[in-house]
C-alpha positions in Angstrom: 0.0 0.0 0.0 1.6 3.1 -1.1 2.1 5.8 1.8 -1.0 8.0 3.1 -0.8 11.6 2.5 0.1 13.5 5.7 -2.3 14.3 8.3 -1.5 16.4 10.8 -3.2 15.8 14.4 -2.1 19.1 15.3 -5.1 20.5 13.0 -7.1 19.4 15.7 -8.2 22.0 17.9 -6.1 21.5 21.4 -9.4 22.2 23.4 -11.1 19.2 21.6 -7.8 17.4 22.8 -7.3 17.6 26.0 -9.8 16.1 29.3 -11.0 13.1 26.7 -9.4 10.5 29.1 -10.0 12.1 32.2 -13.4 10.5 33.4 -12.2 6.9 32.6 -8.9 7.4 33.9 -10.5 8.3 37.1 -13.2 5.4 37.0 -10.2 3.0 36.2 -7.9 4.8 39.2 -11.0 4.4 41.5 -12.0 0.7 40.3 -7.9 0.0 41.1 -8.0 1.6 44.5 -10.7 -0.3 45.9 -9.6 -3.4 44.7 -5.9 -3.2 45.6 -6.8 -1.7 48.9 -7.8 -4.6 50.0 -4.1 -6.4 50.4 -5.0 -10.0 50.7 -6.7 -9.6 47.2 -3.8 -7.1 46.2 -1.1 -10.4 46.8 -3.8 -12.9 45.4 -4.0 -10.5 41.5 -0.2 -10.2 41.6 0.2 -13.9 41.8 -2.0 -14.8 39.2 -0.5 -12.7 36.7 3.0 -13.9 37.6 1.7 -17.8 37.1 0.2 -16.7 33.7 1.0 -19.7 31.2 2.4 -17.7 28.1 1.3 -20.6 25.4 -2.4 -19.1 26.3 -0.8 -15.4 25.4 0.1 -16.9 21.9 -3.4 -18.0 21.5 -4.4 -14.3 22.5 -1.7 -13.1 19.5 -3.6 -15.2 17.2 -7.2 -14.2 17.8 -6.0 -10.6 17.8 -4.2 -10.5 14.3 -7.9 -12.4 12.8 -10.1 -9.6 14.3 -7.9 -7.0 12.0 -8.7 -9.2 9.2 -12.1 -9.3 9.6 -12.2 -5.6 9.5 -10.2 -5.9 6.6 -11.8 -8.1 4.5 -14.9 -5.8 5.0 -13.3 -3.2 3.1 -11.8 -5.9 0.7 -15.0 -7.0 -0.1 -16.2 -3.3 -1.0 -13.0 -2.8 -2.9 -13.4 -6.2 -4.8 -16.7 -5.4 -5.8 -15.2 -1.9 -7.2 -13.2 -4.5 -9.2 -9.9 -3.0 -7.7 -7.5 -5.5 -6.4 -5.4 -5.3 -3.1 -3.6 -7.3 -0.3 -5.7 -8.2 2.7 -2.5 -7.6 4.6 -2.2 -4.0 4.2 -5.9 -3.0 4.5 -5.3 -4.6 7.8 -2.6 -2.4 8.4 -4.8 0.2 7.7 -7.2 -1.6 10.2 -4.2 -0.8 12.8 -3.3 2.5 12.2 -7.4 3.5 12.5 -7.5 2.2 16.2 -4.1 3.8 17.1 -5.2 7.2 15.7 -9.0 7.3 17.3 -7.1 6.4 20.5 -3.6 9.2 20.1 -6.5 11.5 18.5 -9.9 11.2 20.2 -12.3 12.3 17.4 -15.2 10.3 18.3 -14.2 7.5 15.8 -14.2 10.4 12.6 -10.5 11.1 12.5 -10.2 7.9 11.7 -12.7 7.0 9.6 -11.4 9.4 7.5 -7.8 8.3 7.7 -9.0 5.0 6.5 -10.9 6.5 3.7 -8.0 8.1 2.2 -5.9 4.7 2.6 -8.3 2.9 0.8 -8.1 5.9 -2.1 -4.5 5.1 -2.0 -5.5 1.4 -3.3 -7.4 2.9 -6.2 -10.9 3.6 -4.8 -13.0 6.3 -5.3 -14.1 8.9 -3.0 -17.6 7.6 -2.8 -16.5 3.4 -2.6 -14.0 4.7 0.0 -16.9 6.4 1.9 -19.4 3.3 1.1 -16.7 1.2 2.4 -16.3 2.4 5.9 -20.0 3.8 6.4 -20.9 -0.3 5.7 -18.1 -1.2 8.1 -20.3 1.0 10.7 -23.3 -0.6 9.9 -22.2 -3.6 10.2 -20.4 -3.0 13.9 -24.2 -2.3 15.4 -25.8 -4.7 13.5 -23.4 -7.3 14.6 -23.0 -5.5 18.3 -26.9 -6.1 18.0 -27.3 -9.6 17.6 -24.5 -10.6 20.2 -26.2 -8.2 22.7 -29.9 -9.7 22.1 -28.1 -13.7 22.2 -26.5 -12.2 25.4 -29.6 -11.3 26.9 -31.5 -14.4 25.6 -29.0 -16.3 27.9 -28.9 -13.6 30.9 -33.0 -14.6 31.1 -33.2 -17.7 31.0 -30.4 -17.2 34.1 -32.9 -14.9 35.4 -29.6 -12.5 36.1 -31.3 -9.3 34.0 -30.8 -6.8 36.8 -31.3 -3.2 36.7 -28.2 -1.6 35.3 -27.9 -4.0 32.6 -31.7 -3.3 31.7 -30.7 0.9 31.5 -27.4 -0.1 29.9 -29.5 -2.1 26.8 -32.1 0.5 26.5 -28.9 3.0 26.0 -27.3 0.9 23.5 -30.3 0.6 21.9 -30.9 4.2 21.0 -27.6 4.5 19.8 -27.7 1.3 17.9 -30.9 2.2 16.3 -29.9 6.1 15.6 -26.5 6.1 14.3 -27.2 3.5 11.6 -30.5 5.4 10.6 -28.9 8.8 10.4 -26.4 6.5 7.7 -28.9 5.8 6.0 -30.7 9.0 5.7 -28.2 11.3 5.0 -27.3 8.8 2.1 -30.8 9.3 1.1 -30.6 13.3 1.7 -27.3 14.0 -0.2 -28.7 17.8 -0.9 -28.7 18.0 2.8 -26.4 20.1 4.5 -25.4 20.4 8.4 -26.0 23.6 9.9 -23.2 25.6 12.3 -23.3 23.2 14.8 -21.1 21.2 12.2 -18.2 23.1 12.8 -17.5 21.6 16.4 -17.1 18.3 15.1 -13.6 17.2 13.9 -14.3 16.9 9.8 -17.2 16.0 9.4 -18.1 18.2 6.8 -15.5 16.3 5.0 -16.9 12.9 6.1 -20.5 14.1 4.8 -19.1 15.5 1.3 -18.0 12.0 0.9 -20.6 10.3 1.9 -23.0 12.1 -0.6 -20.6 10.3 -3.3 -21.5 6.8 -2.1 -22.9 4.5 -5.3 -26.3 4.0 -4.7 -27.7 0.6 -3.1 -24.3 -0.3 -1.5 -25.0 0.3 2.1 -28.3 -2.0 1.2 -26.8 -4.8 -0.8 -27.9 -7.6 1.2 -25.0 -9.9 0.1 -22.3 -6.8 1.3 -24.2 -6.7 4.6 -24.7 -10.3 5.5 -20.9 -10.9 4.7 -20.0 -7.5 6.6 -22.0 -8.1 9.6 -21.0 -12.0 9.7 -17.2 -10.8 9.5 -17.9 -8.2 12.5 -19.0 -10.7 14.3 -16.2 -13.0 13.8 -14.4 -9.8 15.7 -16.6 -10.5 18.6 -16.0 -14.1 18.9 -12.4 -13.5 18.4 -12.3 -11.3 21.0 -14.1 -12.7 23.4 -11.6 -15.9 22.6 -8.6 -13.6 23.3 -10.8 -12.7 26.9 -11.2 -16.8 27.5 -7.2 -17.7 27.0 -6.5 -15.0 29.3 -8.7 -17.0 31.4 -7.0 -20.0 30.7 -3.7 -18.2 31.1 -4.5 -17.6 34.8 -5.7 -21.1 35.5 -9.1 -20.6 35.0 -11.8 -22.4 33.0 -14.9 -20.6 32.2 -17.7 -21.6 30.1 -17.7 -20.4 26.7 -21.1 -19.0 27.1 -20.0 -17.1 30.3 -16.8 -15.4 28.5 -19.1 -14.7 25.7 -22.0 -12.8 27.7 -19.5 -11.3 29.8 -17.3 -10.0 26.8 -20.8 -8.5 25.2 -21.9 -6.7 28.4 -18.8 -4.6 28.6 -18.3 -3.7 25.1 -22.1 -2.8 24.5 -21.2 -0.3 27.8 -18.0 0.5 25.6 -20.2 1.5 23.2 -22.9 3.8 25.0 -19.5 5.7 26.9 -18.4 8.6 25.7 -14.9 8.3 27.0 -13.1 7.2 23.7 -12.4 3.2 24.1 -14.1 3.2 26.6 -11.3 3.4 29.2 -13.3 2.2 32.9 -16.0 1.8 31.9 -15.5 -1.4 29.7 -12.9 -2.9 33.0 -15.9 -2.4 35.4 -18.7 -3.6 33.6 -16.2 -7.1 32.6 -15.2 -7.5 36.1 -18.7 -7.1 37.4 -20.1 -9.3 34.7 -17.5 -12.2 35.0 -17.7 -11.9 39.0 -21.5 -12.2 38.6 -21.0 -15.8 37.0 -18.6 -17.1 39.9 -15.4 -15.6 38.4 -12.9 -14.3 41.7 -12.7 -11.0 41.7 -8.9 -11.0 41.4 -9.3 -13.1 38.2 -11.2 -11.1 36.5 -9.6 -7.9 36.5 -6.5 -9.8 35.9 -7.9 -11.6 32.8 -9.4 -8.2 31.6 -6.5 -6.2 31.8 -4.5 -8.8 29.7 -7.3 -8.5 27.4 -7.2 -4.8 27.4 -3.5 -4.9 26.7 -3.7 -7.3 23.6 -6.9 -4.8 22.2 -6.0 -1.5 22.9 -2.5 -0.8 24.7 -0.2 -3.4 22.8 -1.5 -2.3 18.9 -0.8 1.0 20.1 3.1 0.8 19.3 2.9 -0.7 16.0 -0.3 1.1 14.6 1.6 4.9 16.1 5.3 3.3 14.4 2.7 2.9 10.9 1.2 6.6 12.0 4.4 8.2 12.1 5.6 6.7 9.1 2.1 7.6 7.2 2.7 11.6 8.4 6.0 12.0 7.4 5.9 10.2 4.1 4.5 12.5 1.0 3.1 11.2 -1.6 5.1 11.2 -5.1 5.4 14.9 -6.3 4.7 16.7 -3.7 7.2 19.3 -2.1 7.1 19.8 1.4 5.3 23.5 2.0 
């Protein structure tokens, strides 16, 4: 894949910047406290991740390299369809560098939908298939989010353990799940429409609704795209909840697959509905709660999901900002530096 043209985060305004990490750093600092306060646990969760079996990490490694793939082939799929050829291998790069700039650059997911737009323009694509191709990646993440969540709940029921705050936490995620995907739609409808002033507060998104007004008509609705896109994104979910069970295993611990499943659902549908980009506290209490619920030690579980937080979001941080770094200060052919 030939190098992105430079982006610079520092067009981002620093207000819009700074404080995006603050509330979840504090939940996480005050989920930490209360658990290490207590010293008998505080020895108990050092000595499980000391005793961690590393073959189980491998197993982690693996899961984690498919669920780039999946996203990947998404976009494949789109670009195949466009008749343009490419590796799977570097749209998955691409896959990379997206997470690792919406987490250096928190832009509510846009900075790096368009980062992934203009990669995918770099393979050949047009502005419109580049567009089509990460507004059906979208689609497909709440459609997908949607079906685990309602399978999740199905077997939360039957356990008769639907309390309270998960009842308010799927009514959230349903108004987002249900909006986001018909605003898509409508505004693909609606391509004379045209965002008023309250447009300019949000990190490009005049640009990202410019191109979406180029998207070929019928794409976001082609059942075969969205049946393939939505069972790929969930092949992300059962990946990662895999990467959650061998970090499980990796501890000593055997959990039902069901168990990992619903617990690994719970915390990235409150993920979702967070505004704290990642989803950085909230995501590590709602999986501790949710595996402790089903027998799980305490201890365990916040071990377990801060390995698994560490193969999702910390560890690709250092490869996808290497590939960021690279992207920015390569230009494309011809151009002279300003």
């Amino acid at each position: 894949m030939e190098p992105l043209e430079p982006l610079d985060p520092l067009e981002l305004p620093a207000k819009r910047r700074r404080g995006w990490w603050i509330p979840g750093a504090l939940m996480f600092v005050a989920l930490l406290a209360f658990l290490l306060s207590r010293h008998t646990e505080e020895q108990q969760l050092l000595e499980l991740l000391r005793q961690a079996r590393p073959a189980w990490l491998l197993v982690a490694v693996v899961c984690q390299v498919g669920t780039y793939l999946c996203v990947a082939a998404i976009w494949w799929m789109v670009l195949r369809r466009a008749r343009l050829r490419t590796s799977l291998w570097s749209l998955a790069r691409l896959s990379l560098m997206k997470l690792a700039f919406d987490q250096v650059l928190p832009t509510g997911g846009v900075g790096g939908s368009l980062l992934v737009g203009r990669g995918l323009r770099r393979e050949g694509a047009s502005p419109g298939t580049s567009a089509g191709a990460v507004l059906l990646t979208v689609l497909c993440f709440y459609v997908a989010q949607a079906l685990g969540v309602a399978a999740s709940l199905f077997f939360l029921w039957r356990r008769s353990e639907l309390n309270d705050w998960i009842q308010w936490l799927v009514t959230a995620f349903g108004v987002l799940a249900l909006a986001i995907p018909l605003c898509i739609l409508w505004v693909t409808r609606h391509r004379e429409w045209t965002p008023g002033r309250f447009a300019k507060r949000i990190p490009a998104l005049g640009t990202l609704l410019k191109a979406i007004a180029e998207v070929p008509p019928g794409m976001l609705l082609n059942p075969g795209l969205l049946m393939r896109g939505v069972a790929l994104q969930l092949g992300v979910y059962v990946l990662d909840a895999a990467t959650l069970g061998a970090m499980l295993q990796a501890l000593g611990l055997q959990v039902p697959l069901s168990t990992v499943f619903v617990s690994f659902m719970v915390a990235s549908m409150a993920e979702t509905v967070s505004i704290i980009p990642g989803g950085v506290g909230t995501y590590e209490a709602a999986s501790v709660g949710m595996l402790n619920l089903f027998g799980v030690p305490v201890e365990a579980a916040l071990a377990s999901t801060l390995l698994l937080r560490g193969f999702t979001l910390w560890l690709p941080l250092v490869p996808g900002f290497y590939l960021l770094r690279h992207a920015f200060r390569r230009r494309p052919p011809g151009q002279q530096p300003g």
